[in-house]
N, C-alpha and C positions, 0 to 999 in steps of 0.2 A: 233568462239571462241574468247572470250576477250585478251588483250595482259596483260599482267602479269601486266608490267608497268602503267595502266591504273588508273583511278581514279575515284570510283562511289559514289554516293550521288542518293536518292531520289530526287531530284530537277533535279541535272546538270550529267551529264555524258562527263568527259574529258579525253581525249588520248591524250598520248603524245608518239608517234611513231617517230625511226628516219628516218624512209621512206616516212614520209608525213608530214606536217602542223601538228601544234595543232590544234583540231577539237572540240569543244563541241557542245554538244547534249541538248537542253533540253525541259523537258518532262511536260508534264501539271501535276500536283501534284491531279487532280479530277479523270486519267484515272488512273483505278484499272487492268488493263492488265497488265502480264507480262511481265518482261524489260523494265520497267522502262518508258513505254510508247511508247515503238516505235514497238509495235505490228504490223502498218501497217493500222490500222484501223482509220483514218481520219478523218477529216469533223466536223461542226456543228454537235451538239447534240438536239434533237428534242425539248426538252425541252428551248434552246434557240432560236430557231426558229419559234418556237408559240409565245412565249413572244416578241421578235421582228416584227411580224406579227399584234399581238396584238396590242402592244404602236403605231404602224402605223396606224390601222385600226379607237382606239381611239381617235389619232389625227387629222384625215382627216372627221371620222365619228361629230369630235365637230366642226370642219372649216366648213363643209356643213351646221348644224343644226344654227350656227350663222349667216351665208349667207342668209340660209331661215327665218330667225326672225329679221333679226335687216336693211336686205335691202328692201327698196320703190318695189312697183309691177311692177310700172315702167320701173324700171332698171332693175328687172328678164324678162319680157316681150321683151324689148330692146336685151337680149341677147338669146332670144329663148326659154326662160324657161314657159312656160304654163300653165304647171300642180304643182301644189304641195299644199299641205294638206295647211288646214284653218291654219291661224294665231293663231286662240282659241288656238291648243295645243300645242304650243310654250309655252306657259305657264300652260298649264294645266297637262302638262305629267310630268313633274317639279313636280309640285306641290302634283299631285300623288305620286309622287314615296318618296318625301320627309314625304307626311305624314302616308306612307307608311311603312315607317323606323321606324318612332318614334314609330307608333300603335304598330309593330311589339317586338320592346323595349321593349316599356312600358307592353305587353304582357307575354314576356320571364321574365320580373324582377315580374309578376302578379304570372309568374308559381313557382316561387323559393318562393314566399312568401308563396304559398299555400302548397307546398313540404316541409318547414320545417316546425320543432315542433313546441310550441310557449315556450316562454324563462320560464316559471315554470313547464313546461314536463322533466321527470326525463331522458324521451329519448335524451336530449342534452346533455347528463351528462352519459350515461349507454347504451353500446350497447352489439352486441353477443361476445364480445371480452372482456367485463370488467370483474374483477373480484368479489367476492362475498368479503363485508367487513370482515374483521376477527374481532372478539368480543373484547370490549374494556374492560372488566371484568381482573383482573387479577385472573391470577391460584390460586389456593387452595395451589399450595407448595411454593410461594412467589418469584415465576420467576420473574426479571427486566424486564422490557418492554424496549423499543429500544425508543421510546420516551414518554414524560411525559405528561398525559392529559392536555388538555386546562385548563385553568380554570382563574380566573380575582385574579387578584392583587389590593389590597387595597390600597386606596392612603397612608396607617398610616405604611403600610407594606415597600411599597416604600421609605417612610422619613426614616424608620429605614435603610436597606440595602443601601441608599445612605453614613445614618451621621453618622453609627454605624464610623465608621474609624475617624470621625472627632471627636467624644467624647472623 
């Protein structure tokens, strides 16, 4: 049981007992366990642990592939190394994979072009969600509309409604 006196936060957990030290606790703010973290259940989380696996595997896996490309036969031979794949695809697997990306690009933006409408399809404009226009007609009983048709202004109309004030 907690001591009355105590002090809890999500983050930190401090006691201040007068039989012991002050003592804080604290808790990772990711574990969703009860109490505040101190469930008891420890350790790496798997998900950092592949990732740290990973960025190692990556880094050691690019230190070899640059050792097999860019050192003389020579010196691999000199330390006992024998076997390893042609030079060719030191560049060639590169170069796949690069233009491998872009096809694939250039593809995926092929599909999106073909997926939509084209820009005078009233489908960019109207789907099962719009609604039907209501009629621009006014009523027969002389109901006000909420706004007032388009319609163009003359320039002769404009000079009046600017100068009428100034005459």
């Amino acid at each position: 049981m907690a001591d009355l006196r105590s002090v809890s936060s999500p983050r930190r957990i401090l006691s201040f007992n007068k039989r012991r030290r002050a003592t804080v606790f604290v808790s990772d703010p990711d574990d969703k366990a009860s109490g505040f973290g101190l469930s008891g259940d420890h350790g790496p989380k798997t998900s950092e642990v592949y990732g740290f696996v990973g960025s190692i595997t990556t880094v050691v896996a690019t230190v070899i592939f640059f050792i097999w490309a860019y050192v003389p036969e020579p010196w691999l031979h000199s330390i006992g190394i024998n076997y390893y794949p042609s030079r060719y695809w030191a560049l060639a697997v590169p170069a796949y994979v690069m233009v491998t990306v872009v096809s694939a690009l250039g593809f995926y933006i092929g599909l999106n072009f073909i997926a939509t409408p084209p820009p005078n399809s009233l489908n960019t404009m109207f789907d099962e969600f719009s609604r039907e226009p209501l009629s621009s007609t006014p009523s027969v009983e002389g109901d006000e509309q909420p706004i007032d048709p388009i319609f163009d202004i003359g320039i002769n109309q404009i000079n009046d409604l600017m100068f009428n004030d100034v005459k």
